[in-house]
Backbone as numpy.savetxt, mean C-alpha at the origin, in Angstrom:
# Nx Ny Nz CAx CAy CAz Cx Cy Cz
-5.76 -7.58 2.53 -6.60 -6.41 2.53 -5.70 -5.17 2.53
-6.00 -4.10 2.19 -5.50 -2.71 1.62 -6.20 -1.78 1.64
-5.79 -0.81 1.98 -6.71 0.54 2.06 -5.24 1.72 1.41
-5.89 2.82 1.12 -5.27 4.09 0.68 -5.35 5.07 1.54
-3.98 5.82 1.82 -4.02 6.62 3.33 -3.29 7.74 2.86
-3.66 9.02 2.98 -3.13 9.95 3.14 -2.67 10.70 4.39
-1.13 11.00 4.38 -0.76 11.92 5.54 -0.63 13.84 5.50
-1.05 14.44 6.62 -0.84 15.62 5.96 -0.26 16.68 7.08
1.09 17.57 6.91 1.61 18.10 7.74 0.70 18.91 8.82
1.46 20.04 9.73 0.70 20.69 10.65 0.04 21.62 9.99
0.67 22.23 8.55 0.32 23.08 7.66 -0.88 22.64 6.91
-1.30 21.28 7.01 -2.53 20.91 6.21 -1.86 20.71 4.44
-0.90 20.71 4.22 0.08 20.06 3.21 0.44 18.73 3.21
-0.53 17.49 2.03 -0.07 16.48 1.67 1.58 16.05 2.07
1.72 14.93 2.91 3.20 14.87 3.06 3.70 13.48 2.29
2.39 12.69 2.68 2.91 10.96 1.78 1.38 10.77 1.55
1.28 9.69 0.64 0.65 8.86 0.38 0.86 7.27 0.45
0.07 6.67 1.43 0.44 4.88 1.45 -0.54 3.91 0.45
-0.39 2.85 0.49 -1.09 1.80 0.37 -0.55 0.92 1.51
-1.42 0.94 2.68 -1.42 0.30 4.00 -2.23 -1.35 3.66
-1.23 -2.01 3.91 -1.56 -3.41 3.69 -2.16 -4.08 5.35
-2.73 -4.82 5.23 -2.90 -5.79 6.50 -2.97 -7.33 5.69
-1.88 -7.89 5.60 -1.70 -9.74 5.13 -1.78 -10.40 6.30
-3.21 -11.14 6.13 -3.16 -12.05 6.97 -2.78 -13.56 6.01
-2.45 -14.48 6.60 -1.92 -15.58 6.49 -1.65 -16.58 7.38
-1.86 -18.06 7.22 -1.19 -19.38 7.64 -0.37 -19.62 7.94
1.29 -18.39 7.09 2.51 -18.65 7.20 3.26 -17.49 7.20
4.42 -17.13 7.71 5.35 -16.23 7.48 5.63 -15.98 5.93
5.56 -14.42 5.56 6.45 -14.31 4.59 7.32 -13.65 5.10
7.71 -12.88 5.87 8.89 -12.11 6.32 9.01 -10.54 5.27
7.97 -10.36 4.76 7.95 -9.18 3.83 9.30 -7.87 4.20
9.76 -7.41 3.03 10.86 -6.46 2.93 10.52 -5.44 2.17
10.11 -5.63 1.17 10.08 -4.80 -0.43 8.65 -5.39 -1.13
8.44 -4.62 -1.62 7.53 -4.22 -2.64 7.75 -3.21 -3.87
7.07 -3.73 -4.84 7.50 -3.16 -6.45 6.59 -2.98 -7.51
6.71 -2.04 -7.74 5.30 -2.00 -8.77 5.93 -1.37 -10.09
5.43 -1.91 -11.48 6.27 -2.16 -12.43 6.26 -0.54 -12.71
7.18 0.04 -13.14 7.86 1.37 -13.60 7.65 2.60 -12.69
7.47 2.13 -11.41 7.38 3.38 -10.52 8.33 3.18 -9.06
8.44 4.12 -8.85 9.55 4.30 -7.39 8.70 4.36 -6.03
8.86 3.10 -5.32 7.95 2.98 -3.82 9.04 2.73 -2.45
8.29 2.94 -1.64 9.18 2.47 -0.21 8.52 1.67 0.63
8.72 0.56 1.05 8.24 -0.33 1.77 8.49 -0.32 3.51
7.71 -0.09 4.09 7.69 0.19 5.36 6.95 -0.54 6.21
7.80 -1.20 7.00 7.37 -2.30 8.14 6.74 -1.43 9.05
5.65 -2.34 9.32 4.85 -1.71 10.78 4.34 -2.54 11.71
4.37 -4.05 11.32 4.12 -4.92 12.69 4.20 -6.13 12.01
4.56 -7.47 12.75 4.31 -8.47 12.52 3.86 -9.15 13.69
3.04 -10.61 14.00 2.52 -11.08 15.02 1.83 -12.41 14.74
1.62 -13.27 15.23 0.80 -14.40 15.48 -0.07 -14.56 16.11
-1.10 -14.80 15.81 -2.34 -14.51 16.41 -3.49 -16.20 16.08
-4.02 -16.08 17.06 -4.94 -17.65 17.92 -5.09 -18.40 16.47
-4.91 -19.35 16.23 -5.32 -20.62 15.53 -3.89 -20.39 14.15
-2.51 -20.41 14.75 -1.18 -20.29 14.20 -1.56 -18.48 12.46
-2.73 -18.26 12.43 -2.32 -17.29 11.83 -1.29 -16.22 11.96
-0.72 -15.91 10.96 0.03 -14.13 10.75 -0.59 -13.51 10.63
-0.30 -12.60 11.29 -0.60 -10.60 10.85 0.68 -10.14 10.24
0.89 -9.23 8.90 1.75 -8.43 8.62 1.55 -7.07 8.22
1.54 -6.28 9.04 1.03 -5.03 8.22 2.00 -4.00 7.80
2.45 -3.29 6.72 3.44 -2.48 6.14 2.64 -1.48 5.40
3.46 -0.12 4.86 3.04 0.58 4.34 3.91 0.64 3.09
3.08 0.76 1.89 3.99 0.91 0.79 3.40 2.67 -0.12
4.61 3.45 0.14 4.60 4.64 -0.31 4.61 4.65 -1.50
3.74 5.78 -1.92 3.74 5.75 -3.72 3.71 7.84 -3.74
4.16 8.20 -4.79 4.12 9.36 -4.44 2.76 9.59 -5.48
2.37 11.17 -5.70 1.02 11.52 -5.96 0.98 11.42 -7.89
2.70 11.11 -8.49 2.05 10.73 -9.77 2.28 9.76 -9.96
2.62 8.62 -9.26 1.91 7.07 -9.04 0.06 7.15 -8.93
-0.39 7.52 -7.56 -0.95 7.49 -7.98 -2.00 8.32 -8.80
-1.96 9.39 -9.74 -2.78 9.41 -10.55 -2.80 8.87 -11.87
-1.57 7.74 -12.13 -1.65 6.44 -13.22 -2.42 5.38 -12.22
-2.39 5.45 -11.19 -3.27 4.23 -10.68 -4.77 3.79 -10.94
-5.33 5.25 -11.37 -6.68 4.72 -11.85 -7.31 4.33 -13.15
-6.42 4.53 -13.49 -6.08 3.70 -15.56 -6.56 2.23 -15.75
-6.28 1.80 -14.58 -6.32 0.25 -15.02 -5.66 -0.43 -13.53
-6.35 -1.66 -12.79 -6.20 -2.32 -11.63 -4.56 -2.61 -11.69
-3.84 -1.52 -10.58 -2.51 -1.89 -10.57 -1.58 -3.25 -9.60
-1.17 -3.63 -10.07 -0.34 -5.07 -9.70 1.05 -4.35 -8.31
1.09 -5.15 -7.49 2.12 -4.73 -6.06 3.02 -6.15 -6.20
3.68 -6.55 -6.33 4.47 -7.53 -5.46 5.02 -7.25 -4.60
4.79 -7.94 -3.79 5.59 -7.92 -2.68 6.63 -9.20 -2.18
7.93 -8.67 -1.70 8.94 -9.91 -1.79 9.53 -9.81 0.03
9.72 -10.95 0.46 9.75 -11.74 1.68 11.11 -12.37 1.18
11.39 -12.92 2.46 12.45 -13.57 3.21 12.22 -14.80 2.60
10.49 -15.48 2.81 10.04 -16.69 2.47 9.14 -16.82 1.23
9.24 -15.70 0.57 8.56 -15.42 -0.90 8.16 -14.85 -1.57
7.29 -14.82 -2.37 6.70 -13.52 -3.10 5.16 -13.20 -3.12
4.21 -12.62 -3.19 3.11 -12.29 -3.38 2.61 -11.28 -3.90
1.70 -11.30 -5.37 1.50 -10.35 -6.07 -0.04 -10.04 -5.80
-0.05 -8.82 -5.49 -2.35 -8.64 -5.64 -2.16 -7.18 -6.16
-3.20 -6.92 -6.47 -4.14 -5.79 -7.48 -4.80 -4.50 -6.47
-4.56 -3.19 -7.06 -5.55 -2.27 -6.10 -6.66 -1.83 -7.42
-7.34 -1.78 -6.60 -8.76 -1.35 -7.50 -9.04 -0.16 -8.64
-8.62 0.39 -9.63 -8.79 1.70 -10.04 -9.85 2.41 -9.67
-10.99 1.78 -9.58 -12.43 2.64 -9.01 -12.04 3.31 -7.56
-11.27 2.39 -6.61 -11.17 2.91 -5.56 -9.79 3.86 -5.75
-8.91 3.59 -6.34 -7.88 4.79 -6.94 -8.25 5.92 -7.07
-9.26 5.75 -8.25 -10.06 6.73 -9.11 -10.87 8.06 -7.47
-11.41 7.39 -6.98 -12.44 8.09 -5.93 -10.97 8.44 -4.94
-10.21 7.63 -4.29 -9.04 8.54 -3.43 -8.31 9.42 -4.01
-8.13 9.51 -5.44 -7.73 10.31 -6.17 -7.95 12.12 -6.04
-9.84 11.64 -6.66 -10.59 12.60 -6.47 -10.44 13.50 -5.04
-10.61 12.47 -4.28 -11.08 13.14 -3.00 -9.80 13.99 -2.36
-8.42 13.91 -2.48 -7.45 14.54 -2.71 -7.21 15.79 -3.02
-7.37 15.48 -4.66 -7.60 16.89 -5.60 -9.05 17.43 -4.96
-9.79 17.32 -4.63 -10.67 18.12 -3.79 -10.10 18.72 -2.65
-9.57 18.07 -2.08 -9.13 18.75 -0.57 -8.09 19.74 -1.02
-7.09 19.26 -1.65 -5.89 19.93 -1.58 -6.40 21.53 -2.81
-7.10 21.40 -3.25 -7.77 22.72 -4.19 -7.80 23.83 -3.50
């Protein structure tokens, strides 16, 4: 699961933009990096844990700056993400791109 997060200084000035992951899972991946094909991101650890019936929690933030995403709502963009113990690729939504997009360029106007 994934959501889109904006941060914004004391000035009320955009400072980052995330794609805040929460991977749950059966197994460790040990996540590091994430990559999305022709754009520049930063992958940022924010918790890992085990939780009742041997599941993982991993949650990280992967930074995209603001003309990432306004190619993001073109077409459902692809993340891999790469681990210690592997790889995992999933999709963010352009509709929901499209509308965090918007709602952005609204505020920041």
């Amino acid at each position: 699961m994934y959501h889109l997060r904006a941060h914004y200084g004391s000035d009320n000035a955009l400072t980052s933009i995330q794609v805040y992951v929460n991977f749950r899972t059966s197994d460790w991946y040990f996540f590091n990096d994430a990559v999305m094909k022709a754009e520049n991101v930063r992958f940022i650890p924010i918790d890992r844990e085990v939780v009742s019936g041997g599941y993982v929690h991993e949650d990280f933030a992967i930074e995209i700056d603001f003309e990432t995403l306004k190619r993001m709502p073109a077409k459902d963009t692809l993340i891999k993400l790469k681990g210690k113990r592997g790889e995992y690729v999933f999709s963010t939504n352009k509709y929901l791109s499209s509308a965090f997009l918007a709602e952005l360029e609204k505020r920041n106007i």
